[in-house]
VOBAMAR-755677 format. One record per residue (C-alpha): residue in three letters; x, y, z. Coordinates in steps of 0.25 Angstrom, whole numbers, always signed. Example, Ala and Ser with C-alpha at 12.3 -4.5 7.8 and 13.67 -1.06 7.14 Angstrom:
atom code: ala	x: +49	y: -18	z: +31
atom code: ser	x: +55	y: -4	z: +29
//
This chain:
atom code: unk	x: -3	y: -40	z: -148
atom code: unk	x: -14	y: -48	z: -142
atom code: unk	x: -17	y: -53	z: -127
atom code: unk	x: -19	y: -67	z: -129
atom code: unk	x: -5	y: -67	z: -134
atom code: unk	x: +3	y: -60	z: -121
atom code: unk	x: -6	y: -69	z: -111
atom code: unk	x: +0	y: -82	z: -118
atom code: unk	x: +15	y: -77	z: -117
atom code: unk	x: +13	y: -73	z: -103
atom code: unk	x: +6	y: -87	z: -101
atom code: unk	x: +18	y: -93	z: -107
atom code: unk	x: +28	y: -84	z: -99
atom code: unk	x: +32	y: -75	z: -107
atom code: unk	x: +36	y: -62	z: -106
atom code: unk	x: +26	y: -51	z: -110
atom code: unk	x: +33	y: -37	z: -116
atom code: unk	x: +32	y: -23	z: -113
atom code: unk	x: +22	y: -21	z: -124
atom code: unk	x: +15	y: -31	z: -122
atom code: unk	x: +11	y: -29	z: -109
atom code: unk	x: +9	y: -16	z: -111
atom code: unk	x: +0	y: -20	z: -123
atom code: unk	x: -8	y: -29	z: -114
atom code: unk	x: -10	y: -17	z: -103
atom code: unk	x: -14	y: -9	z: -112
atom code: unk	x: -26	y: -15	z: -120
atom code: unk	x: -29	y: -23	z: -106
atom code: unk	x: -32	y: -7	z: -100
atom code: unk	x: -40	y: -5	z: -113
atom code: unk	x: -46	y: -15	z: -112
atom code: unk	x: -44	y: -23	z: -125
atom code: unk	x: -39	y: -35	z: -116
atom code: unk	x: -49	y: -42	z: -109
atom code: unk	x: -49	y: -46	z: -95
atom code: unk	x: -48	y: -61	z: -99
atom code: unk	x: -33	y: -60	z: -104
atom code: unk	x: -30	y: -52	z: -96
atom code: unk	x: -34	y: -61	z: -85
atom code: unk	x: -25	y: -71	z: -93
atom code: unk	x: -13	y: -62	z: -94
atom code: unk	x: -14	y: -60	z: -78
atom code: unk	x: -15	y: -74	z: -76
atom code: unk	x: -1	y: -76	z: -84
atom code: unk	x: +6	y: -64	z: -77
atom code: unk	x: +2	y: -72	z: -64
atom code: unk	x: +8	y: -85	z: -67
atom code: unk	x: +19	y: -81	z: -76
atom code: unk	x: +24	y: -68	z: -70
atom code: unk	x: +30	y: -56	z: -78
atom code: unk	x: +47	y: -51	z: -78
atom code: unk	x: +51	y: -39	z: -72
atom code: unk	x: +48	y: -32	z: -88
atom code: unk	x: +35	y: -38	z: -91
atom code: unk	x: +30	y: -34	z: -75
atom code: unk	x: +35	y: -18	z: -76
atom code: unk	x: +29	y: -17	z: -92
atom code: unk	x: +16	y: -23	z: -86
atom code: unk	x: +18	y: -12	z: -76
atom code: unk	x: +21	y: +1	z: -83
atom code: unk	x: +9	y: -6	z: -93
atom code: unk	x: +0	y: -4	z: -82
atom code: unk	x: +6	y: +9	z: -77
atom code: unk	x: +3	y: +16	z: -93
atom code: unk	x: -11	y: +9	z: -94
atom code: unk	x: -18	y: +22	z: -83
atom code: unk	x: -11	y: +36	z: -80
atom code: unk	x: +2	y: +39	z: -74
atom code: unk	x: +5	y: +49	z: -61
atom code: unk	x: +14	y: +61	z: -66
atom code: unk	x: +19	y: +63	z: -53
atom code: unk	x: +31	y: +70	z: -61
atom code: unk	x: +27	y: +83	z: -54
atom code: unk	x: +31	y: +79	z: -40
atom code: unk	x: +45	y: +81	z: -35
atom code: unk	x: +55	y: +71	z: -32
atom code: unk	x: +54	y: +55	z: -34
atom code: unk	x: +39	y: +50	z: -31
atom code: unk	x: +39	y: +37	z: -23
atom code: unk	x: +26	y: +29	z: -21
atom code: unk	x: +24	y: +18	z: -11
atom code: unk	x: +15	y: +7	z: -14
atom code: unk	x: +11	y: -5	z: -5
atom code: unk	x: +6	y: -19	z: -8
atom code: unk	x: -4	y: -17	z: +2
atom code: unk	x: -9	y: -23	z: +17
atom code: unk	x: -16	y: -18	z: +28
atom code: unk	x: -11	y: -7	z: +37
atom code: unk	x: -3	y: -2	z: +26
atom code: unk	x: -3	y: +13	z: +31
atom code: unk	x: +11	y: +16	z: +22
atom code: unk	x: +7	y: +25	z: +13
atom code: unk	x: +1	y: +36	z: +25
atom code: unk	x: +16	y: +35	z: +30
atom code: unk	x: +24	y: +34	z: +19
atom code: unk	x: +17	y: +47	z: +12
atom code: unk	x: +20	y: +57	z: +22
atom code: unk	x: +33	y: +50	z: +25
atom code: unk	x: +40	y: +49	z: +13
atom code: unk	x: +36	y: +63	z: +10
atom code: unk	x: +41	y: +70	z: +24
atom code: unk	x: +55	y: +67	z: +17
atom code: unk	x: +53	y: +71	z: +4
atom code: unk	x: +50	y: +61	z: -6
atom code: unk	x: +36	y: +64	z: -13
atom code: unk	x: +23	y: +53	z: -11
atom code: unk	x: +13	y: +55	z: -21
atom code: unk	x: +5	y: +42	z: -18
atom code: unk	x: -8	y: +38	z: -23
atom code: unk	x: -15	y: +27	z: -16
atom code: unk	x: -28	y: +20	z: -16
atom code: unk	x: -39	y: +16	z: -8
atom code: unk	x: -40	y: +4	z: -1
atom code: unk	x: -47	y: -9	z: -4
atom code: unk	x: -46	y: -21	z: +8
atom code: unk	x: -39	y: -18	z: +23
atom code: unk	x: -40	y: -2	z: +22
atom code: unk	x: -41	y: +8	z: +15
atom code: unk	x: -31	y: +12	z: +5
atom code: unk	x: -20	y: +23	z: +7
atom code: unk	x: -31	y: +34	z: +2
atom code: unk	x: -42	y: +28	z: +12
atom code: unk	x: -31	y: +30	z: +24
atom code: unk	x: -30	y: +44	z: +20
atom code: unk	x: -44	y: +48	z: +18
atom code: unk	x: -45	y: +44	z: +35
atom code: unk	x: -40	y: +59	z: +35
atom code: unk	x: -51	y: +69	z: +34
atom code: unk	x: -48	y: +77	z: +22
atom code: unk	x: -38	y: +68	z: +16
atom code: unk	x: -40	y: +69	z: +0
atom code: unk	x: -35	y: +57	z: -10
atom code: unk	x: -40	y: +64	z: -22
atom code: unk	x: -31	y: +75	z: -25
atom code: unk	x: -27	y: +78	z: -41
atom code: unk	x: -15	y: +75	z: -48
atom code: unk	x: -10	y: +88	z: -47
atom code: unk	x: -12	y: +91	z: -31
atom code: unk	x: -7	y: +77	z: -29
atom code: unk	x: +8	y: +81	z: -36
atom code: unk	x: +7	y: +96	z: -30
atom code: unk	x: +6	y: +89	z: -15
atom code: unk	x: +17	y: +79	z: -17
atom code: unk	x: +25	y: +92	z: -21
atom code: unk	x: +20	y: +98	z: -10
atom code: unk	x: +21	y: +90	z: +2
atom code: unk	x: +27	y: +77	z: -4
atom code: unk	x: +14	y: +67	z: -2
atom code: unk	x: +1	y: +64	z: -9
atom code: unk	x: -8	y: +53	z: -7
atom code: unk	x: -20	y: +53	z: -17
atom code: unk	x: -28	y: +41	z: -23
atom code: unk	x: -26	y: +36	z: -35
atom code: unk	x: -31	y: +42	z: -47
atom code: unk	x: -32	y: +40	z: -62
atom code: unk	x: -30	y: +29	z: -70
atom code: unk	x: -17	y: +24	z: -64
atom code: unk	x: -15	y: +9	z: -70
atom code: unk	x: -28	y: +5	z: -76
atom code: unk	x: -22	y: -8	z: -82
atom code: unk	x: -19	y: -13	z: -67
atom code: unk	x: -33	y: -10	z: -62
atom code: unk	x: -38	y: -18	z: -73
atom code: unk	x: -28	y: -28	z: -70
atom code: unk	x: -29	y: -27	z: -56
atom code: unk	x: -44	y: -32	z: -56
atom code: unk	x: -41	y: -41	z: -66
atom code: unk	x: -30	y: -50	z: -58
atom code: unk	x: -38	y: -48	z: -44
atom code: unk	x: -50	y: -57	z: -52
atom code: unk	x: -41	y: -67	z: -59
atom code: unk	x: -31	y: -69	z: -47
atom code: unk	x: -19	y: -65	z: -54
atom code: unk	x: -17	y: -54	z: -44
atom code: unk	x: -5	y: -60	z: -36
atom code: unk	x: +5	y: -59	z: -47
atom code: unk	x: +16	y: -51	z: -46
atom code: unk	x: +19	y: -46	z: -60
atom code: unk	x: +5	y: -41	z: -59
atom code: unk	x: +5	y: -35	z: -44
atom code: unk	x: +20	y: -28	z: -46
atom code: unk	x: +13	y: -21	z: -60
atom code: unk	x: +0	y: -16	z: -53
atom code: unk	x: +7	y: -10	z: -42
atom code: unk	x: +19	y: -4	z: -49
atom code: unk	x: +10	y: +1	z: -60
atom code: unk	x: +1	y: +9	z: -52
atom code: unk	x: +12	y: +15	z: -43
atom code: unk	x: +20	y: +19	z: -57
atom code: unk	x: +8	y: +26	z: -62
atom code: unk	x: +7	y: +33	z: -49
atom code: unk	x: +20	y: +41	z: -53
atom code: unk	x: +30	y: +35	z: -44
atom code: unk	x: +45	y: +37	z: -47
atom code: unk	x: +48	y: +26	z: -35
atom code: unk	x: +40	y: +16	z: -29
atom code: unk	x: +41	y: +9	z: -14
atom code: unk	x: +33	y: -4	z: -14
atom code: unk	x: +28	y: -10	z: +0
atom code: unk	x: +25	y: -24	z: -4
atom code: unk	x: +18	y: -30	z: +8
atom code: unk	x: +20	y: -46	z: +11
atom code: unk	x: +11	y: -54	z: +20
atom code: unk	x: -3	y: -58	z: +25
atom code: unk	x: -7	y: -44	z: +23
atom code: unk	x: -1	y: -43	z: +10
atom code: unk	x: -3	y: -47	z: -5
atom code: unk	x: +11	y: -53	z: -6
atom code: unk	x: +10	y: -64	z: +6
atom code: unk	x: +24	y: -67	z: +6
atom code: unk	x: +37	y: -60	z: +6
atom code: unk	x: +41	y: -67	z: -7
atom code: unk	x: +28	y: -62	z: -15
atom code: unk	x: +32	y: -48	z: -10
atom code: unk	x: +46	y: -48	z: -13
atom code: unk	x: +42	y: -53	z: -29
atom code: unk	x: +32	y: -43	z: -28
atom code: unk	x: +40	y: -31	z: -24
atom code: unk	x: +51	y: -34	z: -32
atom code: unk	x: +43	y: -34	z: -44
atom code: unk	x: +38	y: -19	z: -39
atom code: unk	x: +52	y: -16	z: -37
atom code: unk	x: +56	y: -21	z: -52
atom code: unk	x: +44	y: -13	z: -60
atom code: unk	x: +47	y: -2	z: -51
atom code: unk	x: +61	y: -1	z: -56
atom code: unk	x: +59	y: -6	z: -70
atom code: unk	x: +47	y: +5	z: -74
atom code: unk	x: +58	y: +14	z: -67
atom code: unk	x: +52	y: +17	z: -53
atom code: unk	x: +61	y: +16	z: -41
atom code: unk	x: +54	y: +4	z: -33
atom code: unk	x: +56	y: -2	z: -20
atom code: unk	x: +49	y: -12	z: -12
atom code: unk	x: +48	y: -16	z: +4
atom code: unk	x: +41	y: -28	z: +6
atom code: unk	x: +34	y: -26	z: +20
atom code: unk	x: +26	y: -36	z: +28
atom code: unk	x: +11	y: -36	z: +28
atom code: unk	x: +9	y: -47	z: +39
atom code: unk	x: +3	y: -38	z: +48
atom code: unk	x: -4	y: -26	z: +43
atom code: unk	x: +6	y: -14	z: +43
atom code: unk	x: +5	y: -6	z: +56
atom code: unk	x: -6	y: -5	z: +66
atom code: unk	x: -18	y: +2	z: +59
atom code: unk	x: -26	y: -4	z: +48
atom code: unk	x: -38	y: +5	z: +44
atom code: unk	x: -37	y: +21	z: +37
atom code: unk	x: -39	y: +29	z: +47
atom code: unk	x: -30	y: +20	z: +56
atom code: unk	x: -19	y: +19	z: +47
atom code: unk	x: -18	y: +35	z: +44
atom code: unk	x: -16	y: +36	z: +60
atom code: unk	x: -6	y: +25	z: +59
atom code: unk	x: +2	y: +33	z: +47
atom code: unk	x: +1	y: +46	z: +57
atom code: unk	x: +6	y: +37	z: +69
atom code: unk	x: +17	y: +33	z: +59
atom code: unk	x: +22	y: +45	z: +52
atom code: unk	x: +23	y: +52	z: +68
atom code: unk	x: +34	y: +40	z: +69
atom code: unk	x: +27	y: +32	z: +79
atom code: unk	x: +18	y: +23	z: +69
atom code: unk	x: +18	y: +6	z: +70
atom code: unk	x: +32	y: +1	z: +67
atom code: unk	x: +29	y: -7	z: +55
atom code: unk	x: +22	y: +4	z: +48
atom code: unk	x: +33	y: +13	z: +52
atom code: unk	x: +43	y: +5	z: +46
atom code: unk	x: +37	y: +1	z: +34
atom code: unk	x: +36	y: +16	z: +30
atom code: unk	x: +49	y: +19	z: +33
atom code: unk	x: +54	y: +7	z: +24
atom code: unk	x: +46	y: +11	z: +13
atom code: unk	x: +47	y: +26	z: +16
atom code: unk	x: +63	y: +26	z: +14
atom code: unk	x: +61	y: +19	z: +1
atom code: unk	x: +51	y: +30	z: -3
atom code: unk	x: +60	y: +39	z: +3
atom code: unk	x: +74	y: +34	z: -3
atom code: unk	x: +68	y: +32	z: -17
atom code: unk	x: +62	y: +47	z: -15
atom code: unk	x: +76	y: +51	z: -13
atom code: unk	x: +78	y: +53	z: +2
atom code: unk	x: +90	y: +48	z: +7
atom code: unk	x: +103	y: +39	z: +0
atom code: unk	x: +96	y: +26	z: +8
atom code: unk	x: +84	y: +20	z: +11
atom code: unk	x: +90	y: +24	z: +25
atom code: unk	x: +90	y: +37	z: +25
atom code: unk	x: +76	y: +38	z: +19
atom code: unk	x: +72	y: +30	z: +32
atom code: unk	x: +79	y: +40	z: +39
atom code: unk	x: +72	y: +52	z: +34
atom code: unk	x: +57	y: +43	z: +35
atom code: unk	x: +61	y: +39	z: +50
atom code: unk	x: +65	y: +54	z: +54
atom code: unk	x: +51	y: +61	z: +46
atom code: unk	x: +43	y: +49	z: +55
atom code: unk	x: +51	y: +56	z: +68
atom code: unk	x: +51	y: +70	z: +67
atom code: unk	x: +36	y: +73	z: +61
atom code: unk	x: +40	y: +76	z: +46
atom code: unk	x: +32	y: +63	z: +40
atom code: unk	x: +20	y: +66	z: +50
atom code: unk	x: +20	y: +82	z: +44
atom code: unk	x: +20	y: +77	z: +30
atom code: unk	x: +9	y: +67	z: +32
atom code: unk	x: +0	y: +79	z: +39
atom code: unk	x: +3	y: +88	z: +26
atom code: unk	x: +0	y: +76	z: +18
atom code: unk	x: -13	y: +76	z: +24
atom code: unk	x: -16	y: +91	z: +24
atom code: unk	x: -12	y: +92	z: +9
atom code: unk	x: -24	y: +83	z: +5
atom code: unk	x: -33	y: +88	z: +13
atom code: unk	x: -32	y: +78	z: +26
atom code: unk	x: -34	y: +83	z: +40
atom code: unk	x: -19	y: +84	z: +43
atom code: unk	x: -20	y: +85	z: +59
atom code: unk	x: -22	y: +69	z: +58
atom code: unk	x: -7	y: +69	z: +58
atom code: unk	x: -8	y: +73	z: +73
atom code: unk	x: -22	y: +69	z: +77
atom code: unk	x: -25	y: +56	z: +70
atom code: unk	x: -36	y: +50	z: +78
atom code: unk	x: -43	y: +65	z: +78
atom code: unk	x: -43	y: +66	z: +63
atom code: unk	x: -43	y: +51	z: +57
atom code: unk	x: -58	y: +44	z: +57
atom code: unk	x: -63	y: +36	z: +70
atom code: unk	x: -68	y: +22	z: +69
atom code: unk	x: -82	y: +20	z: +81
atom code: unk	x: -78	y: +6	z: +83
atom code: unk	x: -65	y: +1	z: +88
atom code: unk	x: -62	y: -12	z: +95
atom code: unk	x: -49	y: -21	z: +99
atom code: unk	x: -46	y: -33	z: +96
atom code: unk	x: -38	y: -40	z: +108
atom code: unk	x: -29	y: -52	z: +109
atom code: unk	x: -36	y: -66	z: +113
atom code: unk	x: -23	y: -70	z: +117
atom code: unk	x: -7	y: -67	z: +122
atom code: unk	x: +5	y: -66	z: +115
atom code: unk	x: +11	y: -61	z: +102
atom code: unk	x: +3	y: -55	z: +89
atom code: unk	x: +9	y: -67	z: +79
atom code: unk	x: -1	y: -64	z: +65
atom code: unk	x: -9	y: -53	z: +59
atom code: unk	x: -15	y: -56	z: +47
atom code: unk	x: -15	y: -43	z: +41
atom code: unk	x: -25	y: -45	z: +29
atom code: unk	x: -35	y: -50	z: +38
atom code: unk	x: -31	y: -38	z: +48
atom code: unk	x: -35	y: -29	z: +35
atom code: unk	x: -48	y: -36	z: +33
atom code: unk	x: -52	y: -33	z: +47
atom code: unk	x: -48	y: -19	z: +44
atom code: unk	x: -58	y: -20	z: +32
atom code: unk	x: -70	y: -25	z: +40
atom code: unk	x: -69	y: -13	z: +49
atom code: unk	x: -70	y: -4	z: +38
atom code: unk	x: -56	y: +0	z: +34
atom code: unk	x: -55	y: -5	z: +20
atom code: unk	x: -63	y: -8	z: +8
atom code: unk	x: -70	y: -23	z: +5
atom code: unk	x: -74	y: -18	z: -7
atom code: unk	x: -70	y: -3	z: -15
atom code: unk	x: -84	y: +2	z: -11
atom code: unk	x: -82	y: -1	z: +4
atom code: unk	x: -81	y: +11	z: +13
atom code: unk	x: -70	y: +11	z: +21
atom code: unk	x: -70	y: +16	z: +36
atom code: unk	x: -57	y: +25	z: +39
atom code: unk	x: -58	y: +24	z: +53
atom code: unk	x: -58	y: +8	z: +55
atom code: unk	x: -48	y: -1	z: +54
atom code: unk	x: -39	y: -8	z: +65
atom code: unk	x: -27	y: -6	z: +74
atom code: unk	x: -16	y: -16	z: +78
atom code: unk	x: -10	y: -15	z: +91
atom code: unk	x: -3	y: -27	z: +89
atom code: unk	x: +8	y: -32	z: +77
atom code: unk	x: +13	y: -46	z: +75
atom code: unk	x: +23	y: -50	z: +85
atom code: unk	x: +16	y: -40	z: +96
atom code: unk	x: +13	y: -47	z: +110
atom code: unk	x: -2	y: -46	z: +114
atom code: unk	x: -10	y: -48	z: +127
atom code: unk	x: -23	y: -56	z: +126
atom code: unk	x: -32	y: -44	z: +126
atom code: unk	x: -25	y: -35	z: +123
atom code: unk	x: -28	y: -27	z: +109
atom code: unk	x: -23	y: -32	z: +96
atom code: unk	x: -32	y: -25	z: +85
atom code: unk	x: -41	y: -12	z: +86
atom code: unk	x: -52	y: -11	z: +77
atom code: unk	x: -59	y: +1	z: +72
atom code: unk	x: -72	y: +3	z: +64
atom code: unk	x: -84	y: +12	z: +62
atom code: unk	x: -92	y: +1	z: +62
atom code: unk	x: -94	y: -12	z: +71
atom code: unk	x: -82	y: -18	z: +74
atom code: unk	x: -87	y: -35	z: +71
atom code: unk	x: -81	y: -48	z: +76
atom code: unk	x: -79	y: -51	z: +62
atom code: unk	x: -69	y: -41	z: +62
atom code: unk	x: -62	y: -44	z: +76
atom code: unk	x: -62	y: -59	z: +73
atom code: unk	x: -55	y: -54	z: +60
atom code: unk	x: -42	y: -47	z: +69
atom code: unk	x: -41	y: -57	z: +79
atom code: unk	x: -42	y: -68	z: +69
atom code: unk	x: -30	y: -62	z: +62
atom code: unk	x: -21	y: -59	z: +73
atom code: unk	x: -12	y: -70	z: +79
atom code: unk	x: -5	y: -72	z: +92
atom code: unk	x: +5	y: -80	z: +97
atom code: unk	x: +17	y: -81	z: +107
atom code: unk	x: +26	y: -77	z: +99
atom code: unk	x: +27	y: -68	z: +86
atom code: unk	x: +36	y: -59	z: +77
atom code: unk	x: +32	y: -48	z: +70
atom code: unk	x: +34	y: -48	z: +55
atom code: unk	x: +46	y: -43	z: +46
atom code: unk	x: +39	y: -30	z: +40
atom code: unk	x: +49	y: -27	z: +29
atom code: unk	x: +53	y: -39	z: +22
atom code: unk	x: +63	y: -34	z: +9
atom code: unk	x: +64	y: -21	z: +3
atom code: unk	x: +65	y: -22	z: -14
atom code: unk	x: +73	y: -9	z: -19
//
């Protein structure tokens, strides 16, 4: 077999096989196929597309290049979440306790963060104590026990798509769905997943701008899913705002408390709950996505998610009385200042990847993956698209351990439109089963 020959069939539209795809994974991981053709193969797959057969080989291709999660030892059916991405996304500190207040086992890894905020793992490490590096074993032994764990990644999970990866974000073929839907699908596989709930984000804070990139996206998640033999779902949620009011790690773990205590933003709340009942539904509670809801919505009320979060947290060495003392126990920012309203009427647009970036320039996410991020900064929104506003009145606060500057001030309100009138935006757009 040689590479030269699967880059002209792809060029000419053709469909690639199992084998040869697998072939081409293979030797790309070891390094026997250059960069250049590889480059070239990219470029193909981005014009010409893959079917539903050459997208889940390419996936499982990738998924066998690294290790594989055993997480055969855990009881019941292991569901994992993943999102697209955006800023505020705070689902995954819900979700975890959540999901696991009813019974269905979360044995999630999740990465650091690189843009808006910190990753899942930053968020947690707000917590004093809180340790992400937990072995193999003790990571199955506290799913069994208390039906959550959240670690960092480990291993050599899906080397072909790292190298892939870097490879399409210098050759601008990363917007290709064939290549997307394999990346993420391969990495959750690998993970150990039996059933996977994907949160595809659409909108200016998002990757997939339009509703109609998401759906083909998400689809083509839902399809690997179920042809590599993983139940999959999908939601394809709005990312024109950022997600809730916090942006920033130690802001967003006391926004998860707020919300696991049953009175957190609504559009958080609910977005957990959608994706929580699929979790839930696919992990066996309930006949119905509806009864799942039922038993998420009653462990929010009666204290049951909150207590499963604050053993979550003790079990991995976290300071559990941030369940009932956030603001004692989650770290301070020095600096804090509001960003007011120049004018009356109705919050009409927030550009939600420039919010992030404002995030960023306080302190709470990464420019680069040597940047130091500062826990403690970030931002809260007291208004939402669609909100009424008085001039003066606070629309944004901003904290930092370092001077707050115009530049970043100029950045929200820059960002933040209002007009008389204004509707605030569909959040769950479809569902995929």
């Amino acid at each position: 077999m040689r590479m030269i020959d699967l880059i002209e069939k792809k060029q000419h539209n053709q469909t690639l096989t199992e084998d040869e795809i697998k072939w081409m994974i293979e030797h790309y991981t070891s390094e026997d196929i250059p960069d250049y053709q590889m480059s070239a193969m990219a470029m193909a797959i981005y014009f010409n597309g893959m079917n539903n057969d050459e997208r889940s080989a390419l996936t499982m291709a990738m998924v066998e290049s690294g290790d594989q999660i055993d997480l055969s030892p855990i009881e019941g059916v292991k569901v994992d979440k993943h999102s697209t991405g955006g800023v505020g996304d705070t689902t995954t500190l819900v979700l975890a306790p959540l999901v696991a207040s009813v019974g269905v086992p979360v044995a999630k890894m999740s990465g650091r963060g690189l843009g808006h905020t910190g990753g899942t793992i930053d968020k947690l490490e707000a917590v004093p104590g809180f340790d992400v590096e937990v072995s193999q074993e003790r990571f199955v032994e506290l799913v069994n026990q208390n039906k959550v764990a959240v670690v960092g990644q480990s291993g050599n999970l899906t080397p072909a798509d790292k190298k892939l990866y870097a490879l399409r974000d210098v050759t601008s073929t990363v917007e290709s769905i064939p290549l997307i839907a394999s990346s993420i699908m391969s990495k959750k596989i690998a993970a150990g997943a039996d059933a996977i709930v994907l949160d595809v984000k659409t909108g200016a804070g998002a990757f997939m701008k339009s509703v109609e990139q998401a759906k083909e996206l998400a689809e083509t998640m839902v399809n690997i899913g179920e042809a590599v033999g993983r139940n999959t779902m999908a939601v394809i949620s709005d990312m024109s705002q950022p997600l809730g009011n916090a942006i920033g790690n130690g802001l967003e773990v006391k926004e998860a408390i707020d919300t696991l205590k049953g009175h957190g933003p609504e559009d958080l709340t609910e977005l957990c709950l959608v994706l929580g009942s699929q979790m839930a539904y696919l992990g066996g509670v309930g006949s119905s996505l509806e009864e799942a809801r039922e038993a998420l919505e009653e462990n929010l009320h009666n204290g049951k998610a909150l207590d499963a979060f604050r053993t979550f947290i003790a079990a991995q060495g976290g300071d559990a009385s941030v369940a009932d003392d956030p603001d004692g126990v989650l770290p301070k920012a020095k600096h804090s200042q509001d960003v007011t309203a120049e004018e009356t009427g109705k919050v009409s647009e927030i550009v939600a990847d420039q919010i992030g970036i404002a995030a960023m320039m306080l302190g709470a996410g990464r420019e680069t993956k040597e940047s130091q991020i500062d826990l403690a900064a970030g931002l809260y929104m007291h208004k939402k698209i669609g909100d009424s506003v008085e001039k003066g009145e606070a629309l944004v606060t901003l904290y930092s351990n370092k001077e707050i500057s115009e530049d970043v001030i100029s950045k929200v309100r820059e960002n933040i439109k209002i007009s008389e009138e204004a509707t605030a935006p569909t959040l769950i757009h479809e569902i995929i089963q």
